[in-house]
C-alpha positions in Angstrom: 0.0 0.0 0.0 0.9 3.6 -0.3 1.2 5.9 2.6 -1.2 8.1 3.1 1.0 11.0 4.4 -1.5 13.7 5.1 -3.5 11.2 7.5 0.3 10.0 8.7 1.0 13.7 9.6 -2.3 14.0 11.3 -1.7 10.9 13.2 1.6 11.6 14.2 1.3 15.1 15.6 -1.8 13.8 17.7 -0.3 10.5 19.0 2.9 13.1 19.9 0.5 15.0 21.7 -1.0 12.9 24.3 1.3 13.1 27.4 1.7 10.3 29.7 -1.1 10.5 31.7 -2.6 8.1 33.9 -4.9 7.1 31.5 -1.9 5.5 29.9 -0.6 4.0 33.4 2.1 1.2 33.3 1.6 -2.5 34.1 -0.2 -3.5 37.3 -0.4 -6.5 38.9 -3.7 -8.9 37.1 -4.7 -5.6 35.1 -6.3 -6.1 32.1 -4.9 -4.6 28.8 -6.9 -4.1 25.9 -5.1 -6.7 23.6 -5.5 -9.2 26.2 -9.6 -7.9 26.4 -10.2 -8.1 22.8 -8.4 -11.4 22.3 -10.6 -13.1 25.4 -13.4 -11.7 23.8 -12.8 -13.1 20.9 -12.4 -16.1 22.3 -15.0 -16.6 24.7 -17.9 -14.8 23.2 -21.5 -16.7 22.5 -21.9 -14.9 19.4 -18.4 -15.4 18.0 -18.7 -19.9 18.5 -22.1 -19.1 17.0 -20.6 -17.5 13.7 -17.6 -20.2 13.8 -20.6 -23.1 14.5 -22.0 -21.8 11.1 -19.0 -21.8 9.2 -18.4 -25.1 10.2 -22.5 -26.0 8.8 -21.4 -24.0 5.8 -18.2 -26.3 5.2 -20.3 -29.4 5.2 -22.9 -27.9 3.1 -20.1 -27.4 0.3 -19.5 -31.0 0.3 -23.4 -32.2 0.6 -23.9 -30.3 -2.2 -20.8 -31.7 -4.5 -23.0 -35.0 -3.9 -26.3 -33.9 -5.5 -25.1 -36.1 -8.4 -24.8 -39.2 -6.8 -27.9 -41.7 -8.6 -30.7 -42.9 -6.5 -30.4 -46.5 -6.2 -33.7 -47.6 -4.4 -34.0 -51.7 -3.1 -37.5 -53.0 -3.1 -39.1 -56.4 -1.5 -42.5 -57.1 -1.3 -44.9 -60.5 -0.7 -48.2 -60.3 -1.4 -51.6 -62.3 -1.3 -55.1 -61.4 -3.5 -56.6 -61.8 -6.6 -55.2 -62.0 -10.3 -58.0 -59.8 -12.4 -57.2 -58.0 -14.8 -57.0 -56.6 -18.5 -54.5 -55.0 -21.0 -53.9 -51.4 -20.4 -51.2 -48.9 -19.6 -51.6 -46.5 -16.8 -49.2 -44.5 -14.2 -47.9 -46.4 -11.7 -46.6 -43.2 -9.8 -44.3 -45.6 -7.8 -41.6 -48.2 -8.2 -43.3 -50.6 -10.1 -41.6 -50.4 -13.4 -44.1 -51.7 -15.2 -47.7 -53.1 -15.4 -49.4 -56.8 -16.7 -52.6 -57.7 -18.4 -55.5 -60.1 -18.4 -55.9 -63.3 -19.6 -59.2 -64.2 -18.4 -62.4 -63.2 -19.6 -64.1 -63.0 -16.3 -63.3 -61.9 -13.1 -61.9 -65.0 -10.7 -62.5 -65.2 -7.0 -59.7 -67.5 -6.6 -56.8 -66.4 -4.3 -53.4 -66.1 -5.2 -49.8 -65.6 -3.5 -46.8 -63.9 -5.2 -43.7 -61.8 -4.5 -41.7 -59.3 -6.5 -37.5 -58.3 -5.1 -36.6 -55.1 -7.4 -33.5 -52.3 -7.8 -34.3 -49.2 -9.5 -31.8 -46.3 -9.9 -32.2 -42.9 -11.4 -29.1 -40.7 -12.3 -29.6 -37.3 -13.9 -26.4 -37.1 -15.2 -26.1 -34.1 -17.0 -28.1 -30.8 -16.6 -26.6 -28.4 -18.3 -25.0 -27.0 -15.3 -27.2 -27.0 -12.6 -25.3 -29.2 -10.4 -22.0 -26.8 -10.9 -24.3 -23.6 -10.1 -25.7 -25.5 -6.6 -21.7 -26.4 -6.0 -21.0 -22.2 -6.9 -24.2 -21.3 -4.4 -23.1 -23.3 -1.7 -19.3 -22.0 -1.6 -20.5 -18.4 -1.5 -23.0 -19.7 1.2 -19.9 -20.5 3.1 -18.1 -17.2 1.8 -21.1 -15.3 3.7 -20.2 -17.3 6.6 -16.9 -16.7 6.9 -17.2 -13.1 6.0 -20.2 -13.1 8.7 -17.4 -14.6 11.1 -14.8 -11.8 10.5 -17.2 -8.6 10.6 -18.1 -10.2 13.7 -15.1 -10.1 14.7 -14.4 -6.7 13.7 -17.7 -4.7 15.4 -16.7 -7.0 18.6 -13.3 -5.9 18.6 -14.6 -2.4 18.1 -17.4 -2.7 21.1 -14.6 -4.1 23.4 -12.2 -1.3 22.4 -15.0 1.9 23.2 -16.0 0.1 26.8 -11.8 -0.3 27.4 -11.5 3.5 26.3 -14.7 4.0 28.2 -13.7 2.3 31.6 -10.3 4.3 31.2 -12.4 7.5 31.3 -14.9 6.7 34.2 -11.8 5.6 36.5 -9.7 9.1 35.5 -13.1 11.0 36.1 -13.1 8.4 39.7 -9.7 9.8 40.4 -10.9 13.6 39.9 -13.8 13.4 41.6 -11.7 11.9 44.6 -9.5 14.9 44.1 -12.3 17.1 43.9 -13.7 16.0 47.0 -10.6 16.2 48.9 -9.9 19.8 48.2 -13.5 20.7 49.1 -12.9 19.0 52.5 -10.1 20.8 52.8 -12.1 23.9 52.0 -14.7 22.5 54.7 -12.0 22.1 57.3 -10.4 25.8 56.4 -13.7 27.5 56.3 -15.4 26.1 59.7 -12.3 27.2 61.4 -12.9 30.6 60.1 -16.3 30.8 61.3 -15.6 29.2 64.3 -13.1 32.3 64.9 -15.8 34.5 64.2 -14.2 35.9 60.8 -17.1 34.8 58.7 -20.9 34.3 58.6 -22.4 30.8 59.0 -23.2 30.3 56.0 -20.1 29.9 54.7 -20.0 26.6 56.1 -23.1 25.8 55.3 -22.2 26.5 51.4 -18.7 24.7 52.0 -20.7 21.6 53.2 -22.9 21.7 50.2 -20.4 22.0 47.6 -18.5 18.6 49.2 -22.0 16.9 49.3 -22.2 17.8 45.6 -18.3 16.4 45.4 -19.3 13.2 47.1 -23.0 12.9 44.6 -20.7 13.4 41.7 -18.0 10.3 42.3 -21.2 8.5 43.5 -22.6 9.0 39.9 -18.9 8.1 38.3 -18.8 5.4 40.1 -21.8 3.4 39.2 -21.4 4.3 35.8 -17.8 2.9 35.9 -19.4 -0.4 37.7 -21.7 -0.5 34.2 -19.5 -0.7 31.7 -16.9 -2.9 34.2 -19.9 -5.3 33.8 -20.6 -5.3 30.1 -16.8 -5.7 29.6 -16.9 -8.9 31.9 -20.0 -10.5 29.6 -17.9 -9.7 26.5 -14.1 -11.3 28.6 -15.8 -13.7 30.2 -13.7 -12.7 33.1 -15.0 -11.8 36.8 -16.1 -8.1 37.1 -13.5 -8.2 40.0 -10.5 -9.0 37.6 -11.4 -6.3 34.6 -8.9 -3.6 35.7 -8.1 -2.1 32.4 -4.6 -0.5 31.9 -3.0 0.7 28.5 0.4 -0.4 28.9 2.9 2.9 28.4 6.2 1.3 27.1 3.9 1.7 24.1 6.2 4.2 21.7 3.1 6.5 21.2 3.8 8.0 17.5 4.7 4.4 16.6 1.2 3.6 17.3 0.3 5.3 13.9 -0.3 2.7 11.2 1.6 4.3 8.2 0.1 2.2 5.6 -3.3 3.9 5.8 -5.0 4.9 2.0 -8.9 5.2 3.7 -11.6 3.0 3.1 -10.4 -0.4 0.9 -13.0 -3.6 -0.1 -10.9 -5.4 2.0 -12.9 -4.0 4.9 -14.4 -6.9 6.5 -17.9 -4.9 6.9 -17.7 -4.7 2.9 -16.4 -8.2 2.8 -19.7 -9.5 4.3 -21.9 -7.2 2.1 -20.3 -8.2 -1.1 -20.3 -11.6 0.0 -23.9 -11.6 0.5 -24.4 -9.6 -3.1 -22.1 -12.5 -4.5 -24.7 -14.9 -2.7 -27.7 -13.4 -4.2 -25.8 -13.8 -8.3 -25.2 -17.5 -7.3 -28.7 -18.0 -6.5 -29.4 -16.0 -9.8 -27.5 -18.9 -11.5 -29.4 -21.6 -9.9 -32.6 -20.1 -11.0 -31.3 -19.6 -14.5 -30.4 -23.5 -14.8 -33.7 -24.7 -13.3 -35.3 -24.0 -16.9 -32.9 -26.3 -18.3 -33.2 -29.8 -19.9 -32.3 -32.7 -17.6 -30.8 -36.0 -19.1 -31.2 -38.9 -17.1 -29.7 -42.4 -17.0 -32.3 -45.3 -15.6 -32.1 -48.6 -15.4 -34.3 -51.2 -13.1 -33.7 -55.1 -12.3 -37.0 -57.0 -10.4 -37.6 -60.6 -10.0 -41.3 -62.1 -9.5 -42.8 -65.3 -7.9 -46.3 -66.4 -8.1 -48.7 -69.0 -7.3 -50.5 -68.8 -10.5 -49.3 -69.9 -14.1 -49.3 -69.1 -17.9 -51.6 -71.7 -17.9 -54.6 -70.4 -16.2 -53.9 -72.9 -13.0 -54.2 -71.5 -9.4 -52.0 -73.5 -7.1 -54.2 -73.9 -3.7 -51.0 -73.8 -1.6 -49.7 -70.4 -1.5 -46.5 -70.8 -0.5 -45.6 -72.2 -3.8 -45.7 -68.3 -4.6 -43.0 -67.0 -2.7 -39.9 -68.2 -5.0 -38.8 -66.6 -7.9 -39.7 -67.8 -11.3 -39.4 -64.9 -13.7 -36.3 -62.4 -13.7 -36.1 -58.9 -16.1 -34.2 -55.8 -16.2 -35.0 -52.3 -17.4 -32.1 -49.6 -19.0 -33.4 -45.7 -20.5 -32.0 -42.7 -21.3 -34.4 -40.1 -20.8 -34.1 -36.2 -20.9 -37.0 -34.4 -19.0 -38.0 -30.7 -19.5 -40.7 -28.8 -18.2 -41.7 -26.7 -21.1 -44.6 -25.4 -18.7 -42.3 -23.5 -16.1 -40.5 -21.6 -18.2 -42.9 -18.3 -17.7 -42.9 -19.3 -13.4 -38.6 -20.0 -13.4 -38.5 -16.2 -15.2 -40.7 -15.3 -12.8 -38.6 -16.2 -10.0 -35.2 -15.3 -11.5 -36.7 -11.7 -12.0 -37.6 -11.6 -8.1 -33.6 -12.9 -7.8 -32.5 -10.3 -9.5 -34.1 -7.4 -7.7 -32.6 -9.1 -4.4 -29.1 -9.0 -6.2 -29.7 -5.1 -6.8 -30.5 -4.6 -3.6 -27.6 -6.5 -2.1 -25.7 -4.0 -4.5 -27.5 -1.2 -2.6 -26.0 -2.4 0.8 -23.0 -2.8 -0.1 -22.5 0.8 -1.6 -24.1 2.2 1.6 -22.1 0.1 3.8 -19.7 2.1 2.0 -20.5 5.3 2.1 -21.3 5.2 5.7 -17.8 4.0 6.5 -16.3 7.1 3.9 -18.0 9.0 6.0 -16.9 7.7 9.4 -13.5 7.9 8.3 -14.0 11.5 7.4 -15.9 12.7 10.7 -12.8 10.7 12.3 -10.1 12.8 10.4 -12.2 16.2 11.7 -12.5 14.7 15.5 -8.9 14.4 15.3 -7.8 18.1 14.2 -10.1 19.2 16.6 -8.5 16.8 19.4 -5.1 18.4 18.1 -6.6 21.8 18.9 -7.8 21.1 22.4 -4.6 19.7 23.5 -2.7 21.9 22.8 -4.8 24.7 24.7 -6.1 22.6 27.5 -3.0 22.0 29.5 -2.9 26.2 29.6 -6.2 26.1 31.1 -5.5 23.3 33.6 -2.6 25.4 34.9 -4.6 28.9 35.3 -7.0 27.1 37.0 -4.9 25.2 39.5 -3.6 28.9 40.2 -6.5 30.3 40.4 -8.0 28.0 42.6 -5.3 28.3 45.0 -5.2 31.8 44.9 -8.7 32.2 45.9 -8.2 30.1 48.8 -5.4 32.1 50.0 -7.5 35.1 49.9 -10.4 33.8 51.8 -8.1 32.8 54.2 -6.9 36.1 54.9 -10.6 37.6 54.1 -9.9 39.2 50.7 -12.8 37.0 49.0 -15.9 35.7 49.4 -16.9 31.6 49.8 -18.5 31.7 46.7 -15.9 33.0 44.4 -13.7 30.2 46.3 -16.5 27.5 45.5 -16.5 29.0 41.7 -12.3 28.5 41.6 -12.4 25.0 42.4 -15.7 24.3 40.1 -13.5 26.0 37.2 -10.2 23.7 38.6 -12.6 20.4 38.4 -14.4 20.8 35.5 -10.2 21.9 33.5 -9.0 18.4 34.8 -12.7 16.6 33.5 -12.2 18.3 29.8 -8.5 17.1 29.6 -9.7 13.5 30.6 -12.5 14.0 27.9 -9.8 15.7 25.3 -7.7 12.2 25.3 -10.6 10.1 25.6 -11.9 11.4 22.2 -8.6 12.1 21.0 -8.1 8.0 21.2 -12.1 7.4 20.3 -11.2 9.2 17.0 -8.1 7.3 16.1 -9.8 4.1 16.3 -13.0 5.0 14.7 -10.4 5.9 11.6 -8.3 2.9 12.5 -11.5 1.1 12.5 -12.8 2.5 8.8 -9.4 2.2 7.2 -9.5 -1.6 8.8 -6.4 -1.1 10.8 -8.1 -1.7 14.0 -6.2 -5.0 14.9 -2.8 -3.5 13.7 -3.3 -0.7 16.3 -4.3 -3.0 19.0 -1.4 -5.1 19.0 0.9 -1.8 18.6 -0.3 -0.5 22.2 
């Protein structure tokens, strides 16, 4: 592949941006990184055996079909017992009887009779101008859709894993703020119900103080559950115990290394397109089958029976039945016949007509399929110029606030201020930390939604 070099330069200079937080923490002991998350989920998953179960039905299918033109070869035995009436005349036996007998009598005859008849019949189309090669061509793409099926499947998991890892990262640095946040307003608490207690300020500075580290406490309370959510979704998908999903990225990771350089946008090998062209592949094949259904069909026959019978040429009736149960009279059978059902021509159009409007509208899918991931791959490129743009003015106001939260303290303490522009300080301090958390969270959302489009998404995994 060519590199892509604007989207390598975009890549690059965002990658080189995101310092080493603690969103990026090193190893800890049984954390879970997000290679290790997507490969158990991979391997664990219901959803993922289910799609491998079917590839497996599909494999079989492939070979059932191939023996569609094995003959029928069909053994027959009966014995029998009842009358012998009847006259000359052909007429449908719509069974395996090969063929029928006439009369010799000219009256009807109560007298019983005992006989028995052993046949093999077989019936081998052996030639139908391609029908048997266009079920063979139907069932391999059945087994295309499958393993296509198997390796979007794949994909969107890897991708749902990936957002709840990036997601869990997030809620536990939002954890850690709020716990920061709630420590500084104790602090505040403490500071302020000392200065009351002097007599230096109203009572209701307190009162707001112990508010605003209620509100600290409701906040982590929030962060918390919602953290517990997604911990609990990404145990379904691992398989692991909630207890043991402690995600980490691991930071010996060579950040601008993590770009994939090879990128070039949106390519058919996209395993999302894979699947939809598999399935417009799917829908020709079945065009194909319809098309050879109005076909001739030659087939090869042949039929060997032997017959007993109490009863002889002779118009004799042998009173002791059992004389009827050995064989007396042997023949065989052999055709070539070629069927066609001139009839169905009009009703097989019919249907190939309905086939083709499914083909055109597997067509449809795919191309949409498309454009929706053109378009993701887009809306990524723009979410990561505008990451590029917050992190490099976020970290300035992350600093002014931490000084002007501290400088706001220092003036209450000394009575220069008032509670609430304190309480305001440390809202603006909180709320710089929580939009630098959210700045990298998107930052890395928006590389893998274009690693994801460009169907790098693995490569970057196993780079982090």
């Amino acid at each position: 592949m060519r590199i892509h070099i604007a989207a390598k330069k975009r890549y690059g200079l965002l990658l080189c941006l995101l310092p080493f937080t603690s969103l990026f923490a090193g190893p800890v002991a049984d954390s879970l990184s997000l290679r290790q998350a997507v490969e158990l989920a991979l391997s664990n998953y219901p959803a993922v055996k289910a799609k491998q179960a079917l590839v497996k039905a599909g494999q079989a299918s492939v070979t059932d079909v191939k023996h569609n033109w094995y003959p029928a070869l069909k053994l027959h035995e009966q014995i029998d017992a009842g009358t012998d009436n009847s006259i000359y005349g052909s007429y449908f036996s719509m069974g395996l009887i090969p063929s029928t007998s006439g009369g010799i009598r000219s009256e009807n005859n109560p007298a019983l009779m005992s006989g028995n008849i052993a046949m093999a019949a077989m019936q081998w189309e052996i030639y139908n101008f391609g029908a048997y090669g266009s079920q063979q061509a139907a069932a391999r793409q059945d087994l295309h859709v499958n393993k296509a099926d198997l390796g979007n499947t794949n994909n969107q998991l890897t991708l749902t894993v990936i957002r709840d890892y990036l997601e869990l990262l997030r809620l536990n640095e939002l954890k850690q703020i709020q716990t920061d946040n709630i420590r500084r307003n104790a602090e505040m608490a403490r500071a302020v119900t000392a200065i009351v207690l002097h007599g230096l300020k109203p009572g209701v500075d307190s009162a707001i103080a112990a508010a605003e580290l209620s509100k600290a406490r409701l906040n982590l309370l929030e962060v918390s559950n919602r953290f517990d959510q997604v911990r609990i979704e990404l145990a379904a998908f691992t398989g692991l115990d909630t207890a043991r999903v402690k995600p980490r990225i691991d930071s010996s990771a060579d950040l601008p290394m993590l770009l994939h350089p090879d990128t070039v946008g949106v390519t058919d090998q996209h395993p999302l397109l894979e699947y939809y062209h598999a399935l417009y592949q799917r829908q020709q094949a079945q065009e194909q089958v319809v098309r050879k259904q109005q076909l001739p069909k030659v087939n090869l026959m042949a039929a060997g029976w032997m017959r007993g019978s109490s009863g002889s040429f002779n118009d004799m009736y042998d009173k002791n039945l059992l004389s009827g149960l050995g064989y007396s009279r042997y023949n065989y059978l052999l055709g070539l016949g070629i069927t066609w059902n001139v009839t169905d021509l009009k009703h097989t159009r019919e249907k190939l007509a309905v086939q083709q409007q499914k083909s055109a509208a597997a067509e449809q899918e795919l191309e949409t399929s498309r454009t929706v991931l053109h378009s993701m791959y887009q809306q990524a490129q723009a979410d990561i110029l505008t990451a590029q743009a917050k992190l490099k003015e976020l970290p300035l106001q992350l600093q002014a606030a931490q000084a002007a939260a501290r400088q706001q303290m220092s003036l209450y303490r000394h009575g220069l201020t008032s509670i609430i522009e304190v309480t305001n300080a440390l809202f603006v301090l909180n709320r710089a930390e929580t939009d630098l958390v959210q700045a990298h969270d998107e930052a890395w959302k928006a590389l893998f939604r274009a690693a994801y489009a460009d169907n790098n998404l693995q490569q970057l995994v196993n780079n982090l």
